[in-house]
C-alpha positions, -999 to 999 in steps of 0.1 A, spaced: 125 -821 268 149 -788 268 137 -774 299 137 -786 338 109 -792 359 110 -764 383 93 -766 419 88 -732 442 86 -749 473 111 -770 477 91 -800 488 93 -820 455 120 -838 432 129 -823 400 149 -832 371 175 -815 347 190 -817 311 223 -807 297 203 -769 291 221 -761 333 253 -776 320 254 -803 346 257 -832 325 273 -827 290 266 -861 275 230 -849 276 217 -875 301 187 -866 326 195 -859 364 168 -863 393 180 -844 426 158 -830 456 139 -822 474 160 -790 471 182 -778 447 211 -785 472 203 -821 479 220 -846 463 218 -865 428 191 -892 434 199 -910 398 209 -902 362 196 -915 331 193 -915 297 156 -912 290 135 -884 296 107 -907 301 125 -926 335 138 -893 344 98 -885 348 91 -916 366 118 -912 387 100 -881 399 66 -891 401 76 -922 422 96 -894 449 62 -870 445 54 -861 482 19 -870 496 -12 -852 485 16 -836 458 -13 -814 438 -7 -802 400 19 -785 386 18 -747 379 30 -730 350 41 -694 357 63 -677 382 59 -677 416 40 -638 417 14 -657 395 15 -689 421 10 -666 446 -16 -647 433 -38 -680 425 -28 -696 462 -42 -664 472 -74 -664 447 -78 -704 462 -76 -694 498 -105 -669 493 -127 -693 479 
């Protein structure tokens, strides 16, 4: 896993690697909600790194989108007129 899970609102843990230079042994981080909330927990696994996430997932927490957030907001936008 190289990259971070990324959330655009804010309302969700996410996780990090080594790739934002916050840990340089290469062990996981979860923090959030926001990015300016404290570490939750570190780890060594990818896999409980997840976990750690899905167990902090807020209520009625819906997929994850991949793209940017003019492409998020484009199909919030598409859903809405539905």
């Amino acid at each position: 896993m190289g990259a971070a899970l990324q959330q655009v609102h804010g309302d969700a843990p996410h996780l990090g690697h080594s790739l934002h230079g916050t840990l340089r042994d290469g062990r996981y981080y979860v923090e959030g909600p926001s990015r300016t909330s404290p570490r939750i927990a570190e780890t060594d696994s990818a896999q409980a790194a997840v976990a750690m996430v899905i167990d902090r997932l807020p209520p009625h927490c819906g997929p994850a989108f991949i793209g940017n957030a003019e492409e998020l907001g484009a199909y919030e936008r598409a859903q809405s007129n539905r």
